[in-house]
C-alpha positions in Angstrom: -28.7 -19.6 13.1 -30.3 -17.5 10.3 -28.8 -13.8 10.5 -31.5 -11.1 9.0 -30.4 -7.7 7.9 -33.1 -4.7 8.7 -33.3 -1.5 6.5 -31.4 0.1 9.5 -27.3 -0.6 9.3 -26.0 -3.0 12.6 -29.6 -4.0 13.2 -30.2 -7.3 13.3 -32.6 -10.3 13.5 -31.6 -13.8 14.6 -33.5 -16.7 14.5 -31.7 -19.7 16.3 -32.0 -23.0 14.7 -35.0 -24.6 16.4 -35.2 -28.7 16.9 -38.5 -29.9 17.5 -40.4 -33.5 17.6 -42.7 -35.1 19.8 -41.3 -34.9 23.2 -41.2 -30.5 22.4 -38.1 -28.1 21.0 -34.7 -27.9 21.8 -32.5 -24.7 20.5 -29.2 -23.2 21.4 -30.3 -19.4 22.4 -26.8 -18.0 22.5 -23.2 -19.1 20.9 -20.7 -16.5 21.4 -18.7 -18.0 18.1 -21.5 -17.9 15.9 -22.5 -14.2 17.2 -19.1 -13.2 16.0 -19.1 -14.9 12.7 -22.2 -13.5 12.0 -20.8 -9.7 13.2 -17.5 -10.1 11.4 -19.2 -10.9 8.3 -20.9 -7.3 8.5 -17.7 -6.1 9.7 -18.9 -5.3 12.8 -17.5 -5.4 16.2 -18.2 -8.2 18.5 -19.2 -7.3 21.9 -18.6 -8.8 25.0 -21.9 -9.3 27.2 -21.7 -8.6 30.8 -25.4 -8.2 32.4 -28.5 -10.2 31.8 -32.3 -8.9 32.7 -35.3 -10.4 32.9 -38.7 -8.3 32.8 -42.4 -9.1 33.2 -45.0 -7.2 31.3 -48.9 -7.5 31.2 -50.7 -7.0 27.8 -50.3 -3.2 27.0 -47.4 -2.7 28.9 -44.3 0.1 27.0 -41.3 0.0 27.9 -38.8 2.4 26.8 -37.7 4.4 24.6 -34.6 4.0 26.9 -30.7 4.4 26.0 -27.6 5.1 27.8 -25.4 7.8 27.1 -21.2 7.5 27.0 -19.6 6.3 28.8 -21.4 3.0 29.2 -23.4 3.1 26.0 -25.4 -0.4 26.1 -25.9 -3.0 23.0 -28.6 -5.2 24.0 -29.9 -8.9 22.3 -33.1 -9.2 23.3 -35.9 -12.2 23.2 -39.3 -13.1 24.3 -39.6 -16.6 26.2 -43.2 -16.1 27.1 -46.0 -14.4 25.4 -45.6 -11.6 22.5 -44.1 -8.1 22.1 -43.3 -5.1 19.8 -39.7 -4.2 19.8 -38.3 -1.2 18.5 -35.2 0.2 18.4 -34.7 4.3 17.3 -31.2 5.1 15.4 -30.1 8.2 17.9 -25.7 7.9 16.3 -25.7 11.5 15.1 -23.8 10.6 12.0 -25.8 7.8 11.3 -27.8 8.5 7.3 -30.9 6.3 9.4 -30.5 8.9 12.5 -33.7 9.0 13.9 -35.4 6.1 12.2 -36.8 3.3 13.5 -37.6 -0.3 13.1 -39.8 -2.5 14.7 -40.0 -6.4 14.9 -42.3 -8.4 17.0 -40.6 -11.1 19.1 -42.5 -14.0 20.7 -42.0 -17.5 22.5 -43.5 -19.0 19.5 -40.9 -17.4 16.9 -37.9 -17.7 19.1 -36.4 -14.7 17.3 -33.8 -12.5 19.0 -33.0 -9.1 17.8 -29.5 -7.0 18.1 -29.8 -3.8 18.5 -25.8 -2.3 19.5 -25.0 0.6 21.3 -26.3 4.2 19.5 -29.9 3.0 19.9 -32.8 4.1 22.0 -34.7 0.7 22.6 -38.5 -0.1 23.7 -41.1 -2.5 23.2 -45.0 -3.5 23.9 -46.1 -6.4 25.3 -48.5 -7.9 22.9 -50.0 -10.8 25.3 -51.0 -10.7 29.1 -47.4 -12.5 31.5 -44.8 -11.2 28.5 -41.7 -12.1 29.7 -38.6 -10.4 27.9 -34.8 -11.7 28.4 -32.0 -9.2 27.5 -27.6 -9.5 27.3 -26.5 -5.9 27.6 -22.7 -5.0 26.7 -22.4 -2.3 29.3 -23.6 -2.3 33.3 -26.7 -0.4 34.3 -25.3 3.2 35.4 -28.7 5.5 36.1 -26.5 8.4 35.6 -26.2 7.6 32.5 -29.8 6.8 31.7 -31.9 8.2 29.4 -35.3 7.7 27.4 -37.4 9.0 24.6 -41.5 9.8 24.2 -42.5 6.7 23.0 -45.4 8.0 20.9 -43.3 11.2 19.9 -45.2 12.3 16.4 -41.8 13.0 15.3 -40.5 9.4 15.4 -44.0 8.2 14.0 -43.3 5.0 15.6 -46.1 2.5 14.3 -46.9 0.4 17.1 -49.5 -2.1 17.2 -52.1 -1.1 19.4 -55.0 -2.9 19.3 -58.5 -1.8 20.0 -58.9 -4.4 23.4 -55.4 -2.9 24.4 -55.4 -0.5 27.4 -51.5 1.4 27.1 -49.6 2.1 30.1 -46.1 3.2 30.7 -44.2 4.1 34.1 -44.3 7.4 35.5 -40.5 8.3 34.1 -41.2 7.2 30.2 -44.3 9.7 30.4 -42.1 12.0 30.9 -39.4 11.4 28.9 -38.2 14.1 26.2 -39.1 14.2 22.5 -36.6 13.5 19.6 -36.1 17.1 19.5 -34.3 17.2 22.7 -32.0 14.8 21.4 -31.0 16.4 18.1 -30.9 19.8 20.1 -28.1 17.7 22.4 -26.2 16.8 19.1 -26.0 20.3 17.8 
């Protein structure tokens, strides 16, 4: 697997080692042993994954900015195995020097990357292509008390995301509403 580092400390990119000929593509989508080696080179901690979720999103589709808080932070590894989407993930660690910076990478069936974001992130992403269908390892149990999201188009954040001019954006009901940035750093202080 090749390991890529972002501008953002602890975020990461994977791309599995795909095998293809004739018959199609074989790859290995998740090794626990390699997924350490790689975090232990960046002297990071190695997380355990305990929950797996599977989502379905039509072309246009944002999801997120969603985060939980302590005490069941999540780190998430997430991938596309159908169709395209935007992912982003916002630096919310207060004592982070990237705190409230973002960085965006689009994930697809065709690229077969995977992206790690670990717990101190708020994560969301847009579904590129009609049928997206998103796969994600969380470190931490869904706990709604504990849930939380961000504006997704907050002008603070800036987030670019790649909207095209066909592209008709739609949310649920609770990420409308969710707070801005400011909110968050207002938490922190």
């Amino acid at each position: 697997m090749n390991i890529i580092d972002t501008p953002i400390k602890d975020l990461l990119i994977i791309e599995p080692h795909v095998f293809e000929d004739e018959r199609g593509w074989f790859m290995e989508s998740f090794n626990q042993q390699l997924f350490e080696e790689a975090l232990n080179k960046r002297h990071l901690h190695s997380p355990e994954f305990v929950q797996d979720n599977h989502s379905l999103s039509h072309k246009g589709i944002i999801r997120g900015l969603h985060y939980q808080i302590s005490p069941h932070e999540q780190g998430k590894l997430v991938r596309v195995v159908q169709g395209r989407a935007w992912d982003v993930a916002v630096d919310i660690r207060p004592d982070s020097i990237t705190f409230g910076q973002w960085y965006g990478v689009e994930l697809s069936a065709v690229n077969h990357r995977q992206f790690w974001i670990p717990a101190g992130f708020a994560h969301g992403f847009l579904a590129l292509e009609d049928d997206t269908q998103f796969l994600y390892k969380t470190t931490d149990f869904y706990f709604k008390e504990c849930e939380r999201n961000l504006r997704w188009n907050d002008p603070e954040l800036a987030i670019s995301w790649p909207i095209s001019s066909d592209m008709v954006v739609s949310c649920s009901h609770k990420d409308a509403q969710a707070h801005d940035f400011a909110h968050l750093k207002n938490c922190y202080s």
